[in-house]
N, C-alpha and C positions, 0 to 999 in steps of 0.2 A: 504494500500500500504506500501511495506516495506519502510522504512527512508532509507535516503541515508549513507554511512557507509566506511570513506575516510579512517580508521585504514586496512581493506581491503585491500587496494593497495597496503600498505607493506608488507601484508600476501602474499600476489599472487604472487609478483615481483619473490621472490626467486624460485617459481614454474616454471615461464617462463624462466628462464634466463638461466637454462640449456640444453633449446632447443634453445639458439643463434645461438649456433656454428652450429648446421642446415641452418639454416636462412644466414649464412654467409657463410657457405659453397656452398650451390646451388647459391648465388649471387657471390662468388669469380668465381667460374668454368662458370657459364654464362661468365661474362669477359672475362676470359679467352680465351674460346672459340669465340665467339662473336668477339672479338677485331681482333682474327686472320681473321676469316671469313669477316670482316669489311675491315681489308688491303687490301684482296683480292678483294673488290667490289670497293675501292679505286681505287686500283691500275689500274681497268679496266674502271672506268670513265677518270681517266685523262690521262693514256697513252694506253687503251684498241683502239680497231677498232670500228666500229659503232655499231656491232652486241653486242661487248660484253658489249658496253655502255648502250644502248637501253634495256640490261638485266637485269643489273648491276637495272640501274635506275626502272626499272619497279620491281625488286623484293624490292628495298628499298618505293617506291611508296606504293606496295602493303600492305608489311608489316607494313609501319608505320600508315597506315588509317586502318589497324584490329584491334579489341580489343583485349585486351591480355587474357580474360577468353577464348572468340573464341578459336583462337588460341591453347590456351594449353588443352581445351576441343578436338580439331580438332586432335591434337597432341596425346592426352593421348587413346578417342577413335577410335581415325581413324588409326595412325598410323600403331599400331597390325594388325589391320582387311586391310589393305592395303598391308604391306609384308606377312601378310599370305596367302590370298588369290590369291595376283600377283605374288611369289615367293617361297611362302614354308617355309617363315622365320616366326619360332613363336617367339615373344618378351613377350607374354602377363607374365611373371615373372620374367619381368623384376622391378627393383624397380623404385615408384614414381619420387621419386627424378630425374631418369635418365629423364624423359618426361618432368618435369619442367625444368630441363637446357637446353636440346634441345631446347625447348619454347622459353625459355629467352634471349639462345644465338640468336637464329635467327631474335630474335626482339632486341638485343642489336647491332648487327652486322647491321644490317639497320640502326639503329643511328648513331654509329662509322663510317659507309662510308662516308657519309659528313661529322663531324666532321672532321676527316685527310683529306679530299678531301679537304676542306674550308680551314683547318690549310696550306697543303703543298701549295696551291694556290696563300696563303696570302704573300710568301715568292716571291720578284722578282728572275726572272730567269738568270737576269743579275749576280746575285751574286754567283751561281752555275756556269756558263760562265764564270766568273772573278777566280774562285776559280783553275777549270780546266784548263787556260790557263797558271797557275804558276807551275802546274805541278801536280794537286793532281789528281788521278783517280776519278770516276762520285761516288763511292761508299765513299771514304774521304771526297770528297766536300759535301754530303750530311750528312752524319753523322756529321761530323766538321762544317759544314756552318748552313746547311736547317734545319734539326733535331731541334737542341736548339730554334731557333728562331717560328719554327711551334710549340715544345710542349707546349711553351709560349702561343701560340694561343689556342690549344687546350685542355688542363689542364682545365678551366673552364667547357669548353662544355662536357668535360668529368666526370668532377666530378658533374654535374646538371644529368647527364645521369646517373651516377652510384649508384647516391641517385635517381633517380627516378626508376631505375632498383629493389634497397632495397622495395622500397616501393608497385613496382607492382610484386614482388616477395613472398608479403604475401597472394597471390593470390590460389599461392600453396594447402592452407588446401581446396578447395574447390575439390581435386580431393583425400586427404584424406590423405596429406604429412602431418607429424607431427612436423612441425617443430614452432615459436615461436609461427605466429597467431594460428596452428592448438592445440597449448597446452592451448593457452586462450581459444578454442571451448570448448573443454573439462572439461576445469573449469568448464566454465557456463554450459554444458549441465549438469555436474555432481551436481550440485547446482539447477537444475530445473527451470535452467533461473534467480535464484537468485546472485543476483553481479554483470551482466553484465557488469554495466557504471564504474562502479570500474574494473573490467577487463580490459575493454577497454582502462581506462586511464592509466593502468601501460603499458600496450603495446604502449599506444601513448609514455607513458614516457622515455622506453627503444630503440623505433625506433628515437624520439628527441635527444637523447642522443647519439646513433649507429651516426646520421646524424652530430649533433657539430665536432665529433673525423674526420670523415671523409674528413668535410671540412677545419677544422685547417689543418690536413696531408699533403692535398692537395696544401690549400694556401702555408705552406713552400716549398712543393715540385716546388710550382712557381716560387715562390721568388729566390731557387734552377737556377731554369731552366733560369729565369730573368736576374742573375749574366753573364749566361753563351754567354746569348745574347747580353748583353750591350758589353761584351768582344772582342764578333763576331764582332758588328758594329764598334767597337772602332780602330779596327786591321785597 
């Protein structure tokens, strides 16, 4: 059996590390996307009618008890074969990447609906009422009152979602995206299965490290949003 061989992990890192910006790219545009798609299911649990709640809630239901290979399997084969078939629309050259964002957003935008649903909730509605009767429109009192104090709530739950979003996002090489984990496959397939657990830990080392940056970011951006609410209450 070959010995184990920790000098390795230095060799490989720099191999990986210029498929980041992959890896960070299909997880920023999930976001992206996702977040919007999330207000919108927000929006329709707390101030929607009963149909569009009942929807709202059963596509986030749905989505969040699927697995994510499902899903981005269900996405990556089905999808082509469903507008082609039901509409004439061929996608099959389309690139990978596009079917893992799709993926990711639809499964990130189920998260995000509660999260803001939870956040804007948490916030009394006394103090949007209080805000409004001094003069501000429903659109200043939220931005100025509700905002600061919800992203305060949501900040955490957002950044656990967005590091877990990074991490079921290396999911991707399995439909044959190239991006960080899909360049560790490579390695090791190119090695004949030699390296693997050296592989693995430099990708553990590089996603540990992606995850630290992200969370520091975030906590100042609380701390941020923190100031802005002490401010609100103080008024």
């Amino acid at each position: 059996m070959r010995p184990f061989k920790p000098s390795f992990i230095l060799e490989v890192i720099p191999l990986l590390l210029p498929f980041l910006g992959v890896t960070i790219a299909v997880t920023l545009s999930s976001v992206a996307f996702g977040s919007l798609l999330g207000l919108v299911l927000a929006r329709a649990k707390v101030r929607g009618n009963k149909i569009s709640k009942l929807l709202a809630d059963g596509y986030t239901w749905i989505l969040r008890c699927s697995p994510s290979i499902v899903l981005l399997f269900m996405t990556y084969y089905g999808l082509p074969k469903m507008l082609k078939d039901g509409f004439g629309i061929n996608i099959n050259g389309q690139s990978k990447g596009v079917f893992v964002v799709i993926t990711f957003s639809l499964i990130f935008a189920a998260t995000m609906s509660e999260v803001m649903r939870s956040a804007y909730e948490s916030i009394d509605k006394g103090q949007t009422e209080a805000a409004v009767s001094i003069g501000m429109s429903p659109f200043q009192a939220f931005y100025r009152i509700v905002l600061p104090q919800a992203a305060v709530v949501a900040i955490p739950n957002f950044t656990n979602s967005l590091i877990g979003l990074l991490k079921e996002g290396s999911l991707a090489y399995t439909i044959g995206l190239i991006d960080i984990m899909g360049k560790g496959t490579l390695v090791i397939s190119r090695n004949y299965g030699a390296y693997a657990l050296e592989t693995y830990i430099a990708l553990g080392i590089i996603f540990w490290c992606l995850t630290i940056v992200i969370e520091k970011v975030f906590l100042l951006l609380e701390l941020h949003f923190d100031k802005g609410r002490k401010q609100v209450l103080s008024v």
